[in-house]
C-alpha positions as CSV (number, residue, x, y, z in Angstrom):
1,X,-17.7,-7.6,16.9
2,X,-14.1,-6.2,17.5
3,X,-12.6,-4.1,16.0
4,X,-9.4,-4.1,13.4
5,X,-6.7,-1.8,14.8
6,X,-3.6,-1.0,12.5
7,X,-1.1,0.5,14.2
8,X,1.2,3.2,11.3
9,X,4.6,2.8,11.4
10,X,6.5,6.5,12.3
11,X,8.5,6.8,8.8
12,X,7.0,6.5,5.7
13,X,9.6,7.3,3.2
14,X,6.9,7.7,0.1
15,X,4.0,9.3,-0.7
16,X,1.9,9.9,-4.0
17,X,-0.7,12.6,-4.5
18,X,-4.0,11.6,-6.0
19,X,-7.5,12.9,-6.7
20,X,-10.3,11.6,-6.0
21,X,-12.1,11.1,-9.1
22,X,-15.7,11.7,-9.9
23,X,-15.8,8.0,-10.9
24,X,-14.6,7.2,-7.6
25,X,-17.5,8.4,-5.5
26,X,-20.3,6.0,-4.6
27,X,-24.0,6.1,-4.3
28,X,-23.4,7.8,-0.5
29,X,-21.9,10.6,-2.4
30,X,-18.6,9.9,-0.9
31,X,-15.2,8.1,-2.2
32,X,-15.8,4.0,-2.3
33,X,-14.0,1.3,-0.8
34,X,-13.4,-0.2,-4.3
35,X,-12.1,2.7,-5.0
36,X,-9.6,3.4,-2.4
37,X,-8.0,0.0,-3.0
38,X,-7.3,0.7,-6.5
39,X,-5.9,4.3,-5.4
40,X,-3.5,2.4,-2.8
41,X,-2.6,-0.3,-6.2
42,X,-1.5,3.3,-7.6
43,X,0.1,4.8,-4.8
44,X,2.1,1.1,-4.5
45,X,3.0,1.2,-8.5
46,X,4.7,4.7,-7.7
47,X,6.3,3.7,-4.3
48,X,8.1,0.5,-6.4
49,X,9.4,2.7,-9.4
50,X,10.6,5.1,-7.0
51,X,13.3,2.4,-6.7
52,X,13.4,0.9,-10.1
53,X,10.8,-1.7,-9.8
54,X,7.6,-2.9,-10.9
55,X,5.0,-5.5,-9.4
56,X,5.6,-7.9,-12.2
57,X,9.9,-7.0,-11.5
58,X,11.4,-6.8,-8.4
59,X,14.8,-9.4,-9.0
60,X,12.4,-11.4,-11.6
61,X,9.4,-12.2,-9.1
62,X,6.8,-10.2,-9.1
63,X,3.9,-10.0,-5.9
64,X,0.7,-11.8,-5.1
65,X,-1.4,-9.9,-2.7
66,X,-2.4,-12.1,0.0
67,X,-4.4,-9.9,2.1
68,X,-5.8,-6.2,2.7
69,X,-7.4,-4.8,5.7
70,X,-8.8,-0.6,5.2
71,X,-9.8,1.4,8.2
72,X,-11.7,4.1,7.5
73,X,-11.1,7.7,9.5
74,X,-13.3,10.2,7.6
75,X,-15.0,10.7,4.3
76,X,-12.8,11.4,1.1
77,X,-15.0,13.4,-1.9
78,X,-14.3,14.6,-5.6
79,X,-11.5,17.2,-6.0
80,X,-10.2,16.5,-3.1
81,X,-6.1,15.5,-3.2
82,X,-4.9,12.4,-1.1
83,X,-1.6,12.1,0.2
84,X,-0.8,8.2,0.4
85,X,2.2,7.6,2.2
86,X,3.6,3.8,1.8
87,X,6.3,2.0,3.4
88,X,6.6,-2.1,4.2
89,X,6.9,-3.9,7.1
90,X,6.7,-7.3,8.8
91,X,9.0,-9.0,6.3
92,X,8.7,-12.6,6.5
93,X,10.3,-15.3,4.9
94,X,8.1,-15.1,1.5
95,X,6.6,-11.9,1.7
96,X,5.8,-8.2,3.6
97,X,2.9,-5.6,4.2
98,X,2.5,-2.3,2.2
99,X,1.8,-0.3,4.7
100,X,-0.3,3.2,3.7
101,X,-1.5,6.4,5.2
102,X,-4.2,8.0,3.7
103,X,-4.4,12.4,4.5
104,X,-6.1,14.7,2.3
105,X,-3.7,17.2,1.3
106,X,-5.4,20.9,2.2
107,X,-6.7,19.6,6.0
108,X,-4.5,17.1,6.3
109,X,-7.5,15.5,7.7
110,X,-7.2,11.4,8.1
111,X,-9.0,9.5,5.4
112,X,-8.0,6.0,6.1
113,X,-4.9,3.5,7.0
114,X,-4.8,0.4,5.1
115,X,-2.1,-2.4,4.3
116,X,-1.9,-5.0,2.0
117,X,0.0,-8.3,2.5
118,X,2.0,-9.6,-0.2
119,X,4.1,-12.6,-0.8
120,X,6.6,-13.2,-3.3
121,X,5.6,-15.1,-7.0
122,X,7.5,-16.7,-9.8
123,X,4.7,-16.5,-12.0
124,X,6.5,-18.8,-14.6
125,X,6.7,-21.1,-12.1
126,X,3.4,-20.7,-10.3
127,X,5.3,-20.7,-7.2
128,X,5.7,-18.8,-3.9
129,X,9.5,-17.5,-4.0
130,X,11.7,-16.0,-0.6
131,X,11.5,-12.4,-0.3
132,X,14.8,-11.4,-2.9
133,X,17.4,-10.2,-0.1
134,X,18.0,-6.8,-2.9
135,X,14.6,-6.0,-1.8
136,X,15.0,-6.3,1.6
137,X,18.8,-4.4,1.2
138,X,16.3,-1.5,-0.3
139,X,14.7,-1.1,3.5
140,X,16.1,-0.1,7.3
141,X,17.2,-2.7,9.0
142,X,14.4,-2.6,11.6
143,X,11.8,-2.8,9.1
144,X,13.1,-6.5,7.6
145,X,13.6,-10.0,9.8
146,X,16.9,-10.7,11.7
């Protein structure tokens, strides 16, 4: 079977510090996969108010996640702090990927890289919606479509 490569961006210009959680360890005495997704929904939440918006808000749509792919570097454990940097990438006409970097704070040791696909939603409309161009203003220039 092959395997997934995700290759990180070089800027990230976010990132959130979060424990890992005694809740968030598994029966392999380590941090779960379940877990880490719901620590990169977190890390996301934070990267989006960072610029005055929300997942249900950004110019009255909100996002769908359409996909997620985790790679796993090293184990993460309770107490420990995780630096998640974010940033998006691979704009397309409807939506983009959150793009994160997992480090635990003290080592800086890898934990994981991850993304999440997302497209665009007017959930009044139940409808697929084009990425708002305020959104993509937020973002360098080689980080959004031509």
């Amino acid at each position: 079977m092959a395997r997934i490569k995700l290759d990180l961006p070089a800027e990230f210009p976010f990132a959130a510090e979060l424990r890992v959680r005694i809740t968030d360890v598994n029966y392999g005495g380590h941090m779960g996969n379940d877990s880490l997704l719901g620590l990169l929904h977190e890390a996301r939440v934070r990267f989006l108010a960072h610029y005055g918006l929300s997942e249900l808000d950004i110019c009255g749509l909100g996002l769908i996640m359409a996909d997620s792919v985790i790679l796993y570097k090293s184990e993460a454990f309770p107490g420990e702090t995780l630096v998640i940097a974010v940033t998006v990438n691979d704009f397309n006409k409807y939506g983009c990927d959150f793009v994160y970097r997992v480090t635990e704070k003290t080592s800086g040791r890898e934990v994981a890289r991850a993304k999440t696909g997302f497209v665009f939603f007017d959930y009044q409309k139940r409808a697929v919606q084009k990425v708002p161009q305020a959104f993509l203003d937020l973002f360098p220039h080689d980080a959004v479509p031509a």
